[in-house]
TORKOL-4160 file (C-alpha; in steps of 0.2 Angstrom, whole numbers, padded with zeros to 4 digits, m for minus):
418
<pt num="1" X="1215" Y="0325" Z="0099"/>
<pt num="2" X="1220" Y="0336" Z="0113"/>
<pt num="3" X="1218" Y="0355" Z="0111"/>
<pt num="4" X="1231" Y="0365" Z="0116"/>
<pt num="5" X="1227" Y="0379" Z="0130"/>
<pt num="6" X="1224" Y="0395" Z="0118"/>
<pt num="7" X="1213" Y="0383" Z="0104"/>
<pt num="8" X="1203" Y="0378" Z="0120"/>
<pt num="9" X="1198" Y="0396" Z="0126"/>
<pt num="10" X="1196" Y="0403" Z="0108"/>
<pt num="11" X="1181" Y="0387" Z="0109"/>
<pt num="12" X="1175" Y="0390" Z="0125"/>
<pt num="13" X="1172" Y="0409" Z="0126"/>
<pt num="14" X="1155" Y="0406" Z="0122"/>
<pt num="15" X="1150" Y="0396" Z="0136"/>
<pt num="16" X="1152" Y="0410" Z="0147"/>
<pt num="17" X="1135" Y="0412" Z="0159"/>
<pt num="18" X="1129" Y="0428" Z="0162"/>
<pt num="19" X="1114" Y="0425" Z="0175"/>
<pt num="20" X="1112" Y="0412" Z="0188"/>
<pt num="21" X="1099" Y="0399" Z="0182"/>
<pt num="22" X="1084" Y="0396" Z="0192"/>
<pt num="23" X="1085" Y="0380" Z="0204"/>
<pt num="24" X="1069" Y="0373" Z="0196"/>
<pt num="25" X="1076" Y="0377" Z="0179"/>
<pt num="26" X="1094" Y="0365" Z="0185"/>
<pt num="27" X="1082" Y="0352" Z="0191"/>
<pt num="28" X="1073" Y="0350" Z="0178"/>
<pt num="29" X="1087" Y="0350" Z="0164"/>
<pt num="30" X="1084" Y="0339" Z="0148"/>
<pt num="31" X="1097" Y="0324" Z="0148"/>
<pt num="32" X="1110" Y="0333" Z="0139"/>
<pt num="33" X="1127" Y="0340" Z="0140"/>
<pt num="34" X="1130" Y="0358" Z="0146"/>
<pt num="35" X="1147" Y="0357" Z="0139"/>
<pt num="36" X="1153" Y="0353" Z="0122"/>
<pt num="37" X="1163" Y="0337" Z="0118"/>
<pt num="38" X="1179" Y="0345" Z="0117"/>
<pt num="39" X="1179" Y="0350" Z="0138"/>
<pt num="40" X="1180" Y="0330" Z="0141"/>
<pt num="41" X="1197" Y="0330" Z="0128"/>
<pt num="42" X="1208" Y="0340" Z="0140"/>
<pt num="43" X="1206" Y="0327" Z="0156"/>
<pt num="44" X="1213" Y="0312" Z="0146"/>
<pt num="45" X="1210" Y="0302" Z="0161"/>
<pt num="46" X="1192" Y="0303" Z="0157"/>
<pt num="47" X="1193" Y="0291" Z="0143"/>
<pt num="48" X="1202" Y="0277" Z="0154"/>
<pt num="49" X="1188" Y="0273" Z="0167"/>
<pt num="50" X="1174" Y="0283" Z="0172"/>
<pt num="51" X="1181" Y="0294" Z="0184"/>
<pt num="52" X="1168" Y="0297" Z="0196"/>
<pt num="53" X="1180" Y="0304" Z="0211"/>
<pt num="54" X="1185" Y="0322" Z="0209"/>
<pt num="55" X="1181" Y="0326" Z="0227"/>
<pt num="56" X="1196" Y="0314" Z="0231"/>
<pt num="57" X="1209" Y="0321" Z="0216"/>
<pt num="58" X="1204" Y="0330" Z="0201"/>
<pt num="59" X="1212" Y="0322" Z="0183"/>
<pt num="60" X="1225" Y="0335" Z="0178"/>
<pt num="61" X="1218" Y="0344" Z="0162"/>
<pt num="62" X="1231" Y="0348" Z="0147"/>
<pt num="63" X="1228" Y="0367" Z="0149"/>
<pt num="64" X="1238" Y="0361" Z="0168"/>
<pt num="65" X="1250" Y="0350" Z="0163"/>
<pt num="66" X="1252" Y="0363" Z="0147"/>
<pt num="67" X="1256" Y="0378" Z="0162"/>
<pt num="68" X="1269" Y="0367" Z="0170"/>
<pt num="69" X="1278" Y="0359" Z="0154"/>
<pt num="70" X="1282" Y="0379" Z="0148"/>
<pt num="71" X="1288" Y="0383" Z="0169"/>
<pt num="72" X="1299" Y="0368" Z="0168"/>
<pt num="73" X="1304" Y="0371" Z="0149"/>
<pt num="74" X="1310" Y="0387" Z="0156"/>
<pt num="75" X="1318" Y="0382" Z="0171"/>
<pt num="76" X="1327" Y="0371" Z="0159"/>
<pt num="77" X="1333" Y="0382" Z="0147"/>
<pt num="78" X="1329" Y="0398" Z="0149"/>
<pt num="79" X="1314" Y="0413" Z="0140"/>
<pt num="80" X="1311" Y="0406" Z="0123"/>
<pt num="81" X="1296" Y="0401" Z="0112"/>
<pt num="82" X="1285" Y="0392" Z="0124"/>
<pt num="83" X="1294" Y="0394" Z="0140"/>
<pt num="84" X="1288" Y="0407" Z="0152"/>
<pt num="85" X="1292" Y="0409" Z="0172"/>
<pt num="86" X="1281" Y="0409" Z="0185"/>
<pt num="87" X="1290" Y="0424" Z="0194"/>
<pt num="88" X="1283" Y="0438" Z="0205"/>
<pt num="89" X="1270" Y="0448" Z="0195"/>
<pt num="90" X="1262" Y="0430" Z="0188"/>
<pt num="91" X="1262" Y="0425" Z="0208"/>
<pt num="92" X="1254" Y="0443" Z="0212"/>
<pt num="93" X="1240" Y="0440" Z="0198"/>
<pt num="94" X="1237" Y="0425" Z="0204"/>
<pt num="95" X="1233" Y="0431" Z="0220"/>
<pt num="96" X="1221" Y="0445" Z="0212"/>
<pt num="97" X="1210" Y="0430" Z="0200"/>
<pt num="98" X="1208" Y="0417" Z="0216"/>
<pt num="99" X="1202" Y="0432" Z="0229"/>
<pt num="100" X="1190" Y="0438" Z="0215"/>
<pt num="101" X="1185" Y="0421" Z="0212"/>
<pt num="102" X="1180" Y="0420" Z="0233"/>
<pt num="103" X="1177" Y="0437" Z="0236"/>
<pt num="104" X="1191" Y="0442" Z="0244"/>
<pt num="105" X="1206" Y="0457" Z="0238"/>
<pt num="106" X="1220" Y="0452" Z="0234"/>
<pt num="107" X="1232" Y="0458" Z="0249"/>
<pt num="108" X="1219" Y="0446" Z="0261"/>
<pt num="109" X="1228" Y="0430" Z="0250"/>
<pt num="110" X="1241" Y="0421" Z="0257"/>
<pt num="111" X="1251" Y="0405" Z="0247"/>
<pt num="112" X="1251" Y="0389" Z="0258"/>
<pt num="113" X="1255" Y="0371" Z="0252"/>
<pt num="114" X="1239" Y="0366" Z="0259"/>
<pt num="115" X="1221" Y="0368" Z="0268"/>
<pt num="116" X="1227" Y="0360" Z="0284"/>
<pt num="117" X="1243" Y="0372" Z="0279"/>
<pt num="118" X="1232" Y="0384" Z="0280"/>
<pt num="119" X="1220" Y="0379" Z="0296"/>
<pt num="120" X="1237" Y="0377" Z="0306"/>
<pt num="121" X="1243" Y="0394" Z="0303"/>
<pt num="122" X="1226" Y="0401" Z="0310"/>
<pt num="123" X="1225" Y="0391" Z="0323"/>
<pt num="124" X="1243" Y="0393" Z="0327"/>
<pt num="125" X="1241" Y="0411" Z="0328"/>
<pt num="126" X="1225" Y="0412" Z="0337"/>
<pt num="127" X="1235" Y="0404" Z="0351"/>
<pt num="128" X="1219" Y="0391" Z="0356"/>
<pt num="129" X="1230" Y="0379" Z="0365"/>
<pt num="130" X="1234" Y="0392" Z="0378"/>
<pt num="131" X="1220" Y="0404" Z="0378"/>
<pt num="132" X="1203" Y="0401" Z="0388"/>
<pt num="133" X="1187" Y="0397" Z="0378"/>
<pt num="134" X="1180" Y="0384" Z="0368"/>
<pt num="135" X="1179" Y="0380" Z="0351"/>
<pt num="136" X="1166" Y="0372" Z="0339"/>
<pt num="137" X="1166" Y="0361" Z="0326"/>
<pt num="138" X="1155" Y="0348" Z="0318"/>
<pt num="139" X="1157" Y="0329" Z="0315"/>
<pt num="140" X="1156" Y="0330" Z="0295"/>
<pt num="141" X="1174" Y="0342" Z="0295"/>
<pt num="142" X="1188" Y="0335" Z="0289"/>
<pt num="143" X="1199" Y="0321" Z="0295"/>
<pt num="144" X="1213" Y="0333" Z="0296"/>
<pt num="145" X="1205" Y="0348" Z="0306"/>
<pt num="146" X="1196" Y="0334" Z="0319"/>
<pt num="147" X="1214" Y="0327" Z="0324"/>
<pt num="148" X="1222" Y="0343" Z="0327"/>
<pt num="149" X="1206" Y="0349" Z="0337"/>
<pt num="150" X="1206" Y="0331" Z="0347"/>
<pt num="151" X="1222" Y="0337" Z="0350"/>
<pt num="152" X="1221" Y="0352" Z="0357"/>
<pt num="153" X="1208" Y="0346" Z="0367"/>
<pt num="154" X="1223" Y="0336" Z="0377"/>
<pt num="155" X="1231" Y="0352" Z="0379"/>
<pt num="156" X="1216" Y="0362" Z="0389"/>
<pt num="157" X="1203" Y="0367" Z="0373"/>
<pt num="158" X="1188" Y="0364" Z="0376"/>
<pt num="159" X="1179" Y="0356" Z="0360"/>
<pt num="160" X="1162" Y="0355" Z="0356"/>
<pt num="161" X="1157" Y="0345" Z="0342"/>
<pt num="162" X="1140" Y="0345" Z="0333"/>
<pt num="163" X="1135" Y="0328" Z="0328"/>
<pt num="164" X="1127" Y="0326" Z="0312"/>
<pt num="165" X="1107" Y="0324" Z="0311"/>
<pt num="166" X="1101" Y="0313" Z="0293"/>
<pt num="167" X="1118" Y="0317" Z="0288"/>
<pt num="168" X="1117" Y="0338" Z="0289"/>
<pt num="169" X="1121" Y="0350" Z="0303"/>
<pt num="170" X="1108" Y="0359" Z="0310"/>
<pt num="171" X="1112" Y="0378" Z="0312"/>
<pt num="172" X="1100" Y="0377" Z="0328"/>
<pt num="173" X="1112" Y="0364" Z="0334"/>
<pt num="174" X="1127" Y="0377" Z="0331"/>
<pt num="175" X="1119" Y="0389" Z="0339"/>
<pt num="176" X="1117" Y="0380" Z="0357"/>
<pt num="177" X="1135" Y="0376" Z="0355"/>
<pt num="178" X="1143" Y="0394" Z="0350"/>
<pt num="179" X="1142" Y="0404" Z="0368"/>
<pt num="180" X="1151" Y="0419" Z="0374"/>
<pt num="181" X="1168" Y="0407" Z="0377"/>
<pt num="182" X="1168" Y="0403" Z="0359"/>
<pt num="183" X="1184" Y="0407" Z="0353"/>
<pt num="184" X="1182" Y="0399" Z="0334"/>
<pt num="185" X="1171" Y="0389" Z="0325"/>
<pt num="186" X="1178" Y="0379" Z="0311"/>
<pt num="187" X="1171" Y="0369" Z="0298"/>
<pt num="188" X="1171" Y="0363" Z="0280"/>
<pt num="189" X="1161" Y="0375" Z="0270"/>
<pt num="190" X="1158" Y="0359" Z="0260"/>
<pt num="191" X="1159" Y="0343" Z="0267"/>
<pt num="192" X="1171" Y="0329" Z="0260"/>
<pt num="193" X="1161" Y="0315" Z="0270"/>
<pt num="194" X="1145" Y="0317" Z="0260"/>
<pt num="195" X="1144" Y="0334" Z="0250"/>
<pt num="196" X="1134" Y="0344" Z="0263"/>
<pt num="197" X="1135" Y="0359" Z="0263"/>
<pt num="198" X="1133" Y="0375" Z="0278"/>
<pt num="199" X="1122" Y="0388" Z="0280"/>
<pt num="200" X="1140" Y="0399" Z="0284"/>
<pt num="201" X="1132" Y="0416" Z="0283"/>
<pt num="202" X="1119" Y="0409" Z="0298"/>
<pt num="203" X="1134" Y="0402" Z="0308"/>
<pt num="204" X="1146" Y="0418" Z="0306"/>
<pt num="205" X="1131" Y="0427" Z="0311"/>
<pt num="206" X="1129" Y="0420" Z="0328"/>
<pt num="207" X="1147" Y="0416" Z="0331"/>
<pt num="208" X="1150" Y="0435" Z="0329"/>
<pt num="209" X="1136" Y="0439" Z="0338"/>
<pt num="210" X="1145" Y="0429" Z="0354"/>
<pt num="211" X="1163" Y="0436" Z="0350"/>
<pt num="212" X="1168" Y="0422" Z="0340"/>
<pt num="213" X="1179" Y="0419" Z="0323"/>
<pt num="214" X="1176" Y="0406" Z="0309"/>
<pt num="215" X="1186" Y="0397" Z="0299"/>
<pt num="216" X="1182" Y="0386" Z="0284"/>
<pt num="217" X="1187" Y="0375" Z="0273"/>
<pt num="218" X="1184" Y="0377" Z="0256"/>
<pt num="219" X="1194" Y="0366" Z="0247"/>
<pt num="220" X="1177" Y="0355" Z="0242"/>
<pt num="221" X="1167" Y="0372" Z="0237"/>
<pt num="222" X="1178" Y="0383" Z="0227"/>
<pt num="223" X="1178" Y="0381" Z="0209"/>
<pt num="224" X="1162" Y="0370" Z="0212"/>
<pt num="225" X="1148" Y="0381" Z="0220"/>
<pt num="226" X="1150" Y="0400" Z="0221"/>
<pt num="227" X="1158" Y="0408" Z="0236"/>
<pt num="228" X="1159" Y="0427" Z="0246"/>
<pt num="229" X="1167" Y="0429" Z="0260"/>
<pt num="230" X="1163" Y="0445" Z="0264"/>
<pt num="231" X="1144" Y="0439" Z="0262"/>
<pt num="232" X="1146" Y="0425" Z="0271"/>
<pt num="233" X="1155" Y="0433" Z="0285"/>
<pt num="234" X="1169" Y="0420" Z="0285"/>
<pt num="235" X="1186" Y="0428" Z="0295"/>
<pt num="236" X="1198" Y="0412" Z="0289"/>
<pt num="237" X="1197" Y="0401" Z="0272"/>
<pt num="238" X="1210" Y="0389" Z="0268"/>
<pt num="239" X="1212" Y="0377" Z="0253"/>
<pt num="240" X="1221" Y="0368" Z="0244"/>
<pt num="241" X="1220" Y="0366" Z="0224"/>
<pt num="242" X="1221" Y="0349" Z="0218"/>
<pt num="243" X="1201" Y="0345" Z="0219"/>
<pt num="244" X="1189" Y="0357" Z="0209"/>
<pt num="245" X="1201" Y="0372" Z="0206"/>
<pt num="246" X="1210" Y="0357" Z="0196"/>
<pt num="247" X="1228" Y="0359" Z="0199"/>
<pt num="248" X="1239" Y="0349" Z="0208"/>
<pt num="249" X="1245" Y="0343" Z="0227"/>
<pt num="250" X="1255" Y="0354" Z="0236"/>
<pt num="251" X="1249" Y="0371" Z="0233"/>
<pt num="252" X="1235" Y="0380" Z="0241"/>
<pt num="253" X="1229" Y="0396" Z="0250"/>
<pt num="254" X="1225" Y="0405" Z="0263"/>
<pt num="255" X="1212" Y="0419" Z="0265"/>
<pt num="256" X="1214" Y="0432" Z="0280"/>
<pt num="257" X="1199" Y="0446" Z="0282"/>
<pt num="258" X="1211" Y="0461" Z="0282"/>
<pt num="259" X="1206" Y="0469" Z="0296"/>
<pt num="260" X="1209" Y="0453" Z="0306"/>
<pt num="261" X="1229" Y="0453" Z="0300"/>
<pt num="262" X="1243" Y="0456" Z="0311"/>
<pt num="263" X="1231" Y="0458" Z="0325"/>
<pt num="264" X="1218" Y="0446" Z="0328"/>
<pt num="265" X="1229" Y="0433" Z="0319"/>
<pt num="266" X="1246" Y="0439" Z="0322"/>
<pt num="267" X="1259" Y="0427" Z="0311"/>
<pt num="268" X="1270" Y="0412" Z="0319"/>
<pt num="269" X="1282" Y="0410" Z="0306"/>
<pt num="270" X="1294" Y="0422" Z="0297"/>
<pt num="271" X="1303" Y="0422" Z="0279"/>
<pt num="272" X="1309" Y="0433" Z="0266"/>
<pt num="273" X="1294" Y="0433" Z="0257"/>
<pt num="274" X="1286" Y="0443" Z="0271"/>
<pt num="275" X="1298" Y="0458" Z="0267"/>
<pt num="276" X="1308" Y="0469" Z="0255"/>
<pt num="277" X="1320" Y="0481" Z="0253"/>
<pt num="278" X="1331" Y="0469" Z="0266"/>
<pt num="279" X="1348" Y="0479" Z="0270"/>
<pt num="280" X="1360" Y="0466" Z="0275"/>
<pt num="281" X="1373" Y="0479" Z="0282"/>
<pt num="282" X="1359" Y="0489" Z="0295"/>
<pt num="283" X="1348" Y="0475" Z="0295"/>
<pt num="284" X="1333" Y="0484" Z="0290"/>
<pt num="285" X="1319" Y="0478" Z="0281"/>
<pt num="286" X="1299" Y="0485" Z="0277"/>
<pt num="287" X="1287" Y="0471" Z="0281"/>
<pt num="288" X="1275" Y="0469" Z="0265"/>
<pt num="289" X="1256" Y="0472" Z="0267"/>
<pt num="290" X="1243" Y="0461" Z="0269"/>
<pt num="291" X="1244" Y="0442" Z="0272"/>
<pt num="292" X="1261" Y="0441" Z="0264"/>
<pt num="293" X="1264" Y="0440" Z="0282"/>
<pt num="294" X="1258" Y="0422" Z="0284"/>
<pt num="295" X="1271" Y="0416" Z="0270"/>
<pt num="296" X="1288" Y="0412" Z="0273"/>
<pt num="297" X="1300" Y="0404" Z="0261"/>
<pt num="298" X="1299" Y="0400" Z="0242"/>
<pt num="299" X="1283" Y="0395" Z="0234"/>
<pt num="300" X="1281" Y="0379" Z="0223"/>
<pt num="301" X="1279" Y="0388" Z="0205"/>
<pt num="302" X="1277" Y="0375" Z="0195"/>
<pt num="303" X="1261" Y="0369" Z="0204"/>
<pt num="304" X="1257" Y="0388" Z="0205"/>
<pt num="305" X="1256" Y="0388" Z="0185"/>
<pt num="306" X="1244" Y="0373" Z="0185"/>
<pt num="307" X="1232" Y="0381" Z="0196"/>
<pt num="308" X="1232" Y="0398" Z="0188"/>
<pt num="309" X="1229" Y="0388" Z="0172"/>
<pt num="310" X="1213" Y="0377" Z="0182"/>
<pt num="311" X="1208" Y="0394" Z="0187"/>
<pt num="312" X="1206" Y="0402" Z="0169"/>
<pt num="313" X="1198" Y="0386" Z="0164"/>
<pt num="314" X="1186" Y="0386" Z="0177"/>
<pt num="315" X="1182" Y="0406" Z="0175"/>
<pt num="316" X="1178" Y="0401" Z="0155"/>
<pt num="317" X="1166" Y="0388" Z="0155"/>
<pt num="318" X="1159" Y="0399" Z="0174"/>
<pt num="319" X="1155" Y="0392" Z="0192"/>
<pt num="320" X="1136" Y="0393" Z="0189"/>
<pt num="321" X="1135" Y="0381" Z="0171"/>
<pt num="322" X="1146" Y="0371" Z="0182"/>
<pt num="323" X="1133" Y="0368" Z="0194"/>
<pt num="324" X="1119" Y="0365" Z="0181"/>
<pt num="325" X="1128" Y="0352" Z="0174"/>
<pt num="326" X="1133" Y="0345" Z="0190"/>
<pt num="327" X="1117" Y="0346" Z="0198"/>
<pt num="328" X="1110" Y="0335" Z="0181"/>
<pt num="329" X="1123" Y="0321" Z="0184"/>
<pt num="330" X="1121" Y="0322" Z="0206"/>
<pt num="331" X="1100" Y="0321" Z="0204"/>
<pt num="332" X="1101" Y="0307" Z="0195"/>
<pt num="333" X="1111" Y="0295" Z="0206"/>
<pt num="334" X="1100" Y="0304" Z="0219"/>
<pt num="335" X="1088" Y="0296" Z="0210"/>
<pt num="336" X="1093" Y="0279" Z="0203"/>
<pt num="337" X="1103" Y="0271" Z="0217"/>
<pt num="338" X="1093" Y="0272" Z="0232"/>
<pt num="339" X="1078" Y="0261" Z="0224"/>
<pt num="340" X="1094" Y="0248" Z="0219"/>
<pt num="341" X="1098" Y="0248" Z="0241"/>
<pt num="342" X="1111" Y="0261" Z="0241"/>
<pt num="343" X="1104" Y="0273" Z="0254"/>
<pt num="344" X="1107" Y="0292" Z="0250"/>
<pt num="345" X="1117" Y="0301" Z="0264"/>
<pt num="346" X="1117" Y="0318" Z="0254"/>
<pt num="347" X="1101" Y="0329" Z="0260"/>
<pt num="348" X="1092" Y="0330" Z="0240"/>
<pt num="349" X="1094" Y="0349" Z="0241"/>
<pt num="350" X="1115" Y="0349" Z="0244"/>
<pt num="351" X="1121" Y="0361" Z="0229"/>
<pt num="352" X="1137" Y="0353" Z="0228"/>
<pt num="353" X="1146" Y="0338" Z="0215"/>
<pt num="354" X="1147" Y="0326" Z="0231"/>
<pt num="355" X="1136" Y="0314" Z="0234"/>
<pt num="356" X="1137" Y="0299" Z="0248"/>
<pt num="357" X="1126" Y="0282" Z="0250"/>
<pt num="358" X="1127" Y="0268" Z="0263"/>
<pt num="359" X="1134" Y="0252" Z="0257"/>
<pt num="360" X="1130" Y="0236" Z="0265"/>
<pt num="361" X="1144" Y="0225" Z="0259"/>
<pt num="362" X="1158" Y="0238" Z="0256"/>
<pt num="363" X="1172" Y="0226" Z="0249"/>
<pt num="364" X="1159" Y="0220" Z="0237"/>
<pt num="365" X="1156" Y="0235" Z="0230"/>
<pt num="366" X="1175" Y="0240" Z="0230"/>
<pt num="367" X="1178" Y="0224" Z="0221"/>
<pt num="368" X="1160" Y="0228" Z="0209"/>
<pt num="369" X="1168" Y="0246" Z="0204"/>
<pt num="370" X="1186" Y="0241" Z="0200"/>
<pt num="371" X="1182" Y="0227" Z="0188"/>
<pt num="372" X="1168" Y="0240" Z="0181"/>
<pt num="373" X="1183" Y="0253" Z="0178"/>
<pt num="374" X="1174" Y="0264" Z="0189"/>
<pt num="375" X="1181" Y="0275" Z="0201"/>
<pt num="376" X="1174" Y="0282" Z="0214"/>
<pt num="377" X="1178" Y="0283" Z="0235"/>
<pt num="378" X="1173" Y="0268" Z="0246"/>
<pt num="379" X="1175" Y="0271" Z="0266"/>
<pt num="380" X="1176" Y="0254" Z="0269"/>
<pt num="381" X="1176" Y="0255" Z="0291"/>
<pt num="382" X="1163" Y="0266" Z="0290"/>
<pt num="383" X="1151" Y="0258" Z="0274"/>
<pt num="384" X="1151" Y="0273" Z="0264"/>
<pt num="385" X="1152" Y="0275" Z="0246"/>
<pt num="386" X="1156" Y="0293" Z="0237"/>
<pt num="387" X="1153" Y="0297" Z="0221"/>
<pt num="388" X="1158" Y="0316" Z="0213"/>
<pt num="389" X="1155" Y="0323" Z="0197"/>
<pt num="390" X="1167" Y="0335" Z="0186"/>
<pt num="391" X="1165" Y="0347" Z="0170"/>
<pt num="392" X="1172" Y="0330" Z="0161"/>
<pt num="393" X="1157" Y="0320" Z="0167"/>
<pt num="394" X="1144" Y="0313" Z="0154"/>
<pt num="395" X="1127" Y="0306" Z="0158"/>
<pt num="396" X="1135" Y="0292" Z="0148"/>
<pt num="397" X="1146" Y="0288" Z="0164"/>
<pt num="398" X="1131" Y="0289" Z="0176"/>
<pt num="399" X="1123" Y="0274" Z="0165"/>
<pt num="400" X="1139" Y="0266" Z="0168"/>
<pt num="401" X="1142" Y="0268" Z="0185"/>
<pt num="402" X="1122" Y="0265" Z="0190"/>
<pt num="403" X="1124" Y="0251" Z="0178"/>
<pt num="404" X="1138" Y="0242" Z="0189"/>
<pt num="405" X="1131" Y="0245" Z="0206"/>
<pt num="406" X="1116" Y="0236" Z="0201"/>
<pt num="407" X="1125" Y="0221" Z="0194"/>
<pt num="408" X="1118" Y="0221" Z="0178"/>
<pt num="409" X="1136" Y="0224" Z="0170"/>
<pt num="410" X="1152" Y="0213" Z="0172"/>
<pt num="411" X="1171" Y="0213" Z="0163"/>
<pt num="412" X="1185" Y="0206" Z="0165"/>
<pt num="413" X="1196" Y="0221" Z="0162"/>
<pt num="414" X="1205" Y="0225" Z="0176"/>
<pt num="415" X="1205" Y="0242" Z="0184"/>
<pt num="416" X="1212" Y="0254" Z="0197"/>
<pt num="417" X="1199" Y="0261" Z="0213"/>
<pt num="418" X="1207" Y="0277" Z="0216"/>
């Protein structure tokens, strides 16, 4: 049985974590689930194959799909029992529960429909295609961000990028890289390559040191690992919310330090949703405070409700039992795989659900993982095999998916490698 949004939370209250647990203490977990049974029952996808790729897209939960069914029931037919809008003070509230869940006020919170929505508004407005300098990114970023940058790069930016060494980024390496000319540094807080992820507050401090802005993106960190910031000395964030913040496609946001908005990022784009008290006659209007001013038209509420609703979910059972349960599932196929020839490309210490190996037959293990209903991500051109971990996630499933990878389990049921 599925329970419904408000029978879940009553449940879950409990698992709120008031400290942060010692690293030794998630290492050495028992083999035993952090959440109860009833966390798996609202991502029925869970019980159709063992989902082992969040990092690519999180299963809807029924507290989402629950959020959009009462949007689109009002849309529909109007306020009633179960139908409730997404309008303007939801929107506002919103914006307040995702900055406290990064560390940022709401007026520095934009709505975008994606990270590289979000990427190209700041890069867009920090004018690097025109201006002189450099900027500096690294070779785990995103497919997305190391297009744009290559680029921009045919347009007169310099671009530096920071090869990988054993599959993480040295900050030292950074730091030869950042000089005086740097104009940004941009990188993914959390790597979808292999999990990794920055010492940010190390980078920020040397980039600001030489004059230079960074932006991150976080869209494979928040809801998984804890995030500030203001204590991390990030200046842009963007993300989107169909990974770990467990909405859906098409929906994200943008983060903008406030003392950098207007000025330092001025915006490139303009809509209604950057003013009020518009008077049609004297065409007048009062530009909204804060990063409103990077929004333009209508927002896509429907995927706004799911999001708010994978936000609440994510704040009841809390970011740090999260990561203990994660870090349980991640050491052991840290553990188990590499001694069946699946090389890890995750340094041990990553804190993140994300972990890669090296494959030597990639279509074999493609073919291995969809007739073991398995689902994971294999980079076929590149021999890489990435398996991520959720709140769903059961120990149960790493015996399956360790279990299939070795060859010891076959079936002839057919299934789907997302």
């Amino acid at each position: 049985m599925i329970l419904g949004r408000r029978d879940f939370l009553a449940g879950a209250g409990a698992l709120a974590f008031s400290s942060r647990p010692a690293l030794a203490a998630v290492q050495n977990a028992p083999r035993s689930s952090v959440f109860p049974p009833m966390v798996r029952t609202q991502f029925p996808g869970a019980s159709v194959e063992t989902y082992l790729n969040a990092a690519a897209i999180h299963p809807l939960g029924a507290f989402a799909a629950e959020a959009i069914e009462q949007t689109m029931a009002f849309r529909m037919r109007g306020a009633g029992p179960g139908r409730a809008d997404f309008g303007v003070d939801k929107q506002n509230d919103l914006k307040v529960r995702f900055g406290k869940m990064i560390g940022a006020k709401a007026s520095e919170i934009a709505f975008t429909s994606s990270t590289s929505d979000g990427e190209n508004i700041v890069v867009l407005g920090l004018d690097l295609a025109k201006r002189k300098g450099n900027v500096v990114i690294d070779e785990l970023h995103f497919t997305s961000s190391l297009y744009m940058f290559k680029e921009l790069e045919k347009k007169g930016v310099e671009l530096r990028i920071i090869k990988h060494r054993d599959w993480a980024i040295d900050v030292k390496d950074m730091d030869r890289a950042i000089d005086k000319n740097t104009r940004l540094v941009s990188l993914a807080l959390v790597s979808n390559v292999n999990g990794f992820m920055h010492d940010v507050k190390a980078v920020s401090d040397i980039a600001h040191a030489r004059g230079a802005y960074v932006f991150t993106d976080i869209i494979q960190a928040v809801g998984a690992v804890p995030i500030d910031v203001r204590a991390l000395g990030i200046d842009f964030a963007a993300t989107g919310t169909y990974k770990w913040l467990m909405g859906e496609r098409g929906f994200g946001f943008l983060y903008v330090r406030e003392e950098h908005q207007g000025t330092v990022l001025p915006t490139t784009r303009y809509g209604h949703r950057q003013v009020a008290n518009f008077n049609r006659a004297e065409l007048t209007w009062e530009p909204l405070p804060g990063a409103a001013m990077y929004e333009s038209g209508n927002i896509a509420v429907l995927l706004a409700a799911a999001v708010s609703a994978g936000i609440d979910f994510v704040n009841e059972l809390g970011i740090y039992k999260i990561r203990t349960h994660a870090r349980q599932l991640t050491d052991r196929l840290q553990t188990e795989l590499p001694p069946l020839g699946y090389k890890s490309l995750t340094p041990r210490e990553t804190p993140t659900p994300i972990v890669a190996f090296a494959l030597k037959d990639a279509a074999a293990t493609a073919k291995a993982l969809q007739a073991g209903k398995v689902a994971g991500t294999v980079i076929a051109n590149e021999n890489r095999l990435r398996l991520s971990v959720s709140v769903f996630n059961t120990h149960e499933d790493i015996d399956k998916a360790v279990a299939v990878l070795s060859g010891k389990t076959s079936t002839n049921s057919a299934g789907a490698l997302r």
